[in-house]
C-alpha positions as CSV (number, residue, x, y, z in Angstrom):
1,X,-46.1,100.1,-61.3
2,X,-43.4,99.1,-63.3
3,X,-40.5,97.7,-62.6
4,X,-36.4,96.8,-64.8
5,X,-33.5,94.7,-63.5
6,X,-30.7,95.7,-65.1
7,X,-27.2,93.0,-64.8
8,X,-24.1,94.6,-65.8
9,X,-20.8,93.4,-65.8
10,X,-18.1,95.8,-66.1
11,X,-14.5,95.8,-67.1
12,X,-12.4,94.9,-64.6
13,X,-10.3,98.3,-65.1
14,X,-13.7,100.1,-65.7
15,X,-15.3,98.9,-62.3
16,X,-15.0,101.5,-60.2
17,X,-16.1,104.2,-62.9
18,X,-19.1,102.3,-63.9
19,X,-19.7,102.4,-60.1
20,X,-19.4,106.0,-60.0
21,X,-21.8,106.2,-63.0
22,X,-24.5,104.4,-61.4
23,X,-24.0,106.5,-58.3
24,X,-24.6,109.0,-60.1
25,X,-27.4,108.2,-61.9
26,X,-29.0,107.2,-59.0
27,X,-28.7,110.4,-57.4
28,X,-30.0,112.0,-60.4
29,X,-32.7,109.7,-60.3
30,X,-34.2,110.6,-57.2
31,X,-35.3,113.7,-58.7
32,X,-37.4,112.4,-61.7
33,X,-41.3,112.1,-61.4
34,X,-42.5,109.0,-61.1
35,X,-39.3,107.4,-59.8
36,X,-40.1,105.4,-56.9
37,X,-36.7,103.4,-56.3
38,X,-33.5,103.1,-58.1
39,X,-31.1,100.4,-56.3
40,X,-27.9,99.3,-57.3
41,X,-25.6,96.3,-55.8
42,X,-22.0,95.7,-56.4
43,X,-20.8,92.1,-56.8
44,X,-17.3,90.3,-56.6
45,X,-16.3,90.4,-59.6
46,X,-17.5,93.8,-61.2
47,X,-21.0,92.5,-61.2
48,X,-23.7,95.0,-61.3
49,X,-27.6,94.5,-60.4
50,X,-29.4,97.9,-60.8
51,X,-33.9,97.8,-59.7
52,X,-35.7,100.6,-60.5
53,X,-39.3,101.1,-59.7
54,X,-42.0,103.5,-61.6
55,X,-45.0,104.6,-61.5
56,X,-46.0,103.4,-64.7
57,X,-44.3,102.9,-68.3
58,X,-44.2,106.6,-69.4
59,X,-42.0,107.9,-66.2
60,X,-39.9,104.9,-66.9
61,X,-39.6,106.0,-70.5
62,X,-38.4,109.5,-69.5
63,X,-36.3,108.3,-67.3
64,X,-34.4,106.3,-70.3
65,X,-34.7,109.3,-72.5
66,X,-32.6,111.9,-70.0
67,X,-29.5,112.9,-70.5
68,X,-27.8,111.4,-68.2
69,X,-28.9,108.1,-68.4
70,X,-28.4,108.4,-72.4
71,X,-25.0,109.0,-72.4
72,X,-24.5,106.4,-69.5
73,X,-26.1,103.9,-72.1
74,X,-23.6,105.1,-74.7
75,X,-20.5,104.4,-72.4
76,X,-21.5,101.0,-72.0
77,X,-19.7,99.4,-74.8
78,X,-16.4,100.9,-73.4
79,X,-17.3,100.0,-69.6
80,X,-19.1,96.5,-69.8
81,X,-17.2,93.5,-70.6
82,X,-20.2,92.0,-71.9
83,X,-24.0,93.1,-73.2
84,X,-26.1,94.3,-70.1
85,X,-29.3,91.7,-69.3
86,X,-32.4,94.0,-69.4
87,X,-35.7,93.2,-68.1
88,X,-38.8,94.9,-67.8
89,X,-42.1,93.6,-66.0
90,X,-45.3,95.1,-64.2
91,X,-45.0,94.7,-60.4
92,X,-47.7,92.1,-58.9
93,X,-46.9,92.2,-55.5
94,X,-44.4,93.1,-53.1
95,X,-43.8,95.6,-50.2
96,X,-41.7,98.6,-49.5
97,X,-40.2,99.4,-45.5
């Protein structure tokens, strides 16, 4: 399983559309094959911490390569005030309620 933590900070007048956005993209989500979770938090502040979950590496890869989530990606230099901290990693260990 595989996992990306995404921090975003948006704009302060772009907030609430980049919140919209992830909503969105979220919902979308849900639909893909191999998706296992998509969460997204909202901070003070227009902060932003998105964790998705996979199945493995190629679901997460198709999940980067829809449409949606493309032309999320190319929004971002207009919504985030600064460059979005991406991380990818393999899960170890965890649980799921």
């Amino acid at each position: 399983m595989t996992m990306v933590l995404a921090i975003l900070r948006a704009r302060p007048e772009h907030a609430d559309e980049l919140d919209a956005a992830l909503r969105d993209v979220a919902g979308r989500t849900a639909g893909e094959p191999g998706a296992l979770a998509y969460s997204v938090a909202r901070q003070d502040g227009g902060r932003f911490l998105v964790v998705e979950r996979y199945a493995d590496g190629p679901a997460r890869d198709a999940h980067f390569a829809a449409p949606y989530v493309a032309g999320l990606l190319d929004r971002f230099p207009l919504l985030l005030a600064e460059e979005p901290v991406v991380e990818f990693a393999e899960v170890v260990t965890g649980f799921t309620r």
